[in-house]
N, C-alpha and C positions, 0 to 999 in steps of 0.2 A: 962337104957331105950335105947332102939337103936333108931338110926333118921333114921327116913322114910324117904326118896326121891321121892317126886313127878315127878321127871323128869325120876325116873327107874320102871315104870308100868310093869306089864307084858305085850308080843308083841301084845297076842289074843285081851288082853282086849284094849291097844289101834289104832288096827285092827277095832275092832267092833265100837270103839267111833268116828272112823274115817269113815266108812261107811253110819253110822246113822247120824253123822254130815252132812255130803254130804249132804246126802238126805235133813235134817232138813233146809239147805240153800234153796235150792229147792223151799223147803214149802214154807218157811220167805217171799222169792220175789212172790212167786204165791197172796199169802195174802196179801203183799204192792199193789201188781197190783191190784189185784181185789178190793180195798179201805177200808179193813178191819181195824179198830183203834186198834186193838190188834195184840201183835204177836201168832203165834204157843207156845208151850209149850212141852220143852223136859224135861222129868222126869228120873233121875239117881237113881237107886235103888240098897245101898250097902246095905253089911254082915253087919259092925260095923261102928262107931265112924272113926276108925283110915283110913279105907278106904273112905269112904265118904269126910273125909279133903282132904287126897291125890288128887282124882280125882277132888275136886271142883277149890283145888287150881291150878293143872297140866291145867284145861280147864279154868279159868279164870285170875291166875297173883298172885303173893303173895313175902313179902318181909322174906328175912331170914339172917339170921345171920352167918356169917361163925367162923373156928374155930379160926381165930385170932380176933373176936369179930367184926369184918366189918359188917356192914348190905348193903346187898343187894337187888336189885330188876329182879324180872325173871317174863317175860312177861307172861301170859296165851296163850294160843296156839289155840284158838277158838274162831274166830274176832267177831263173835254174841254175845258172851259167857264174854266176857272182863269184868270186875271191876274196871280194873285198866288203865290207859294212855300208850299205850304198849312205849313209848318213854322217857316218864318221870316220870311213877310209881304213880303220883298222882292219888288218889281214882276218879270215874267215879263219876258225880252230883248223876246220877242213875244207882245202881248197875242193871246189867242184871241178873244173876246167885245167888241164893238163895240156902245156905246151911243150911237144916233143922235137927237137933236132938234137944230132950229134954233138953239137955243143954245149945245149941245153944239160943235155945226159951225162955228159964227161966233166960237165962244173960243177953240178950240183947244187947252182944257183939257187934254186927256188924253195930250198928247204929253210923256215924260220924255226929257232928254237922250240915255240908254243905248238908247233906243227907234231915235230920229234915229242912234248913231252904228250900231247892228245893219244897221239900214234904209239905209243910205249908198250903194248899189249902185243901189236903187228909187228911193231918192229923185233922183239924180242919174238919173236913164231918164225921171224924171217933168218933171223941169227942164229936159233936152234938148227933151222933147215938147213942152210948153209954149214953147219959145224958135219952135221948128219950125210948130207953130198958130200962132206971132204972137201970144200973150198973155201973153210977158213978154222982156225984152232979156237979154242976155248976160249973165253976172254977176248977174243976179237970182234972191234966193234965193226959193222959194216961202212962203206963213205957212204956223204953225202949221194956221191951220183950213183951206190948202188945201190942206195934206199929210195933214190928216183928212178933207176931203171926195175926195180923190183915195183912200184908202184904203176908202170906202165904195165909193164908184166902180166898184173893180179886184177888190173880191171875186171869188173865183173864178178868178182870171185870172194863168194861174205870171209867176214873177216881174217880179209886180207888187205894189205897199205893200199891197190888201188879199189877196195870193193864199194865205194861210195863215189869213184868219177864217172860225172855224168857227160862232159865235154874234152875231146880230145884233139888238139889240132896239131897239125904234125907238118912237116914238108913229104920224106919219102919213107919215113923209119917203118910204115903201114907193111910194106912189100915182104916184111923179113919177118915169117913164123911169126907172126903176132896172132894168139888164136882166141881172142875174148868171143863169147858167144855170145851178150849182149848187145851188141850193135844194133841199131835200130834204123840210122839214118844217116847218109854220107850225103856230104855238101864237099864236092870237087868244083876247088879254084885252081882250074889248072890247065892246057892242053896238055891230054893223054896221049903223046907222041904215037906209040906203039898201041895195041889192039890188047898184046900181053899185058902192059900197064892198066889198062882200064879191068881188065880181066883180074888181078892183084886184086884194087883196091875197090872192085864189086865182091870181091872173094870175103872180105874182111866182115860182110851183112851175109854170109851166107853160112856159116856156120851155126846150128840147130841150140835152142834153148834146153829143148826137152824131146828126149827120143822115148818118152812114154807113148804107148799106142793109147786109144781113144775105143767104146764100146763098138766103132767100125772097125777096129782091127790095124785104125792107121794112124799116122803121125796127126795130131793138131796144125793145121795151116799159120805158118807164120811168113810176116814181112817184113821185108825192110824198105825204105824210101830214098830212094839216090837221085841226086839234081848237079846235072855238073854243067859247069858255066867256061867254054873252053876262050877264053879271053886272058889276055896277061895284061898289067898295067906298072 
């Protein structure tokens, strides 16, 4: 198996991640200002599995091992985007950056103890809910990977497990009823085979913040920023 290095991207793509960044900053302080309790929402859209780690961990921090068995720790490079304490590698209370596959979501890997006891408030909102829909009894606690798929879920949505993710990178999970209206900006690392595809995952920035009208009688103009780089590597 070769080892991937997160740290050797190709230039375009982190060209493009750097641009949409910029911009994504922009947004973050316009929303602070204006008193908005949620932030903006950038969505990363790979090919596979193996790119999707690459990019989650190159923009937010990850510890690795070198080949004389040392573990080390390498900052994330995307101060919004962070997971980790860019000084001292300890995990964030609240992760920002959310890495989604099927795998990801069926292990329930990415849940640390200190996460669970931050989130105790949400989680317990989400447990009541759950008991309330009828899919699951009293006294039952929810897993790991449903307190990770309820946090993909609730992006966007104040307190709720995902209402503080700011970065989301996914492979394809985007396509399926995902309906956060915060989106603000999609970074597509991917060729969009189909026409429908591209269509999905524009669809995911086009859902409305605010359907209040304005003294014109109309919707407030919103946008979202999409850049997609149809290269595989």
């Amino acid at each position: 198996e070769t080892h991937l290095d997160p740290q050797k991207l190709p230039v375009k793509l982190i060209n493009a991640l750097e641009a949409l960044y910029g911009h994504y900053e922009k947004t973050y302080d316009a929303w602070e200002k204006a008193g908005k309790r949620v932030p903006p929402c950038f969505i990363i859209v790979c090919q596979n599995t193996s790119i999707s780690k690459l990019i989650y961990d190159y923009i937010s921090g990850y510890h690795y091992t070198d080949d004389s068995g040392d573990e080390h720790f390498q900052p994330g490079t995307k101060k919004l985007f962070l997971n980790y304490d860019p000084n001292t590698g300890d995990p964030l209370l609240r992760p920002n950056t959310l890495l989604v596959d099927s795998m990801q979501l069926e292990s329930g890997e990415a849940l640390d103890a200190k996460f669970k006891k931050i989130a105790e408030p949400e989680i317990e909102r989400f447990r009541r809910e759950r008991i309330e829909r009828g899919e699951a009894r009293p006294g039952e606690d929810p897993s790991d990977s449903e307190i990770l798929r309820e946090v993909m879920n609730t992006v966007g949505k104040e307190g709720t497990l995902g209402g503080h993710i700011r970065c989301v990178v996914s492979v394809s999970m985007l396509t399926e009823g995902w309906d956060a209206n915060t989106v603000t900006h999609i970074l597509g690392v991917r060729a969009f085979g189909t026409q429908l595809l591209c269509e999905q995952v524009v669809g995911r920035a086009l859902r409305r913040q605010s359907y209040t009208l304005n003294t014109d009688g109309l919707f407030d103009v919103e946008y979202a920023d999409i850049f997609g780089i149809p290269f595989d590597f």
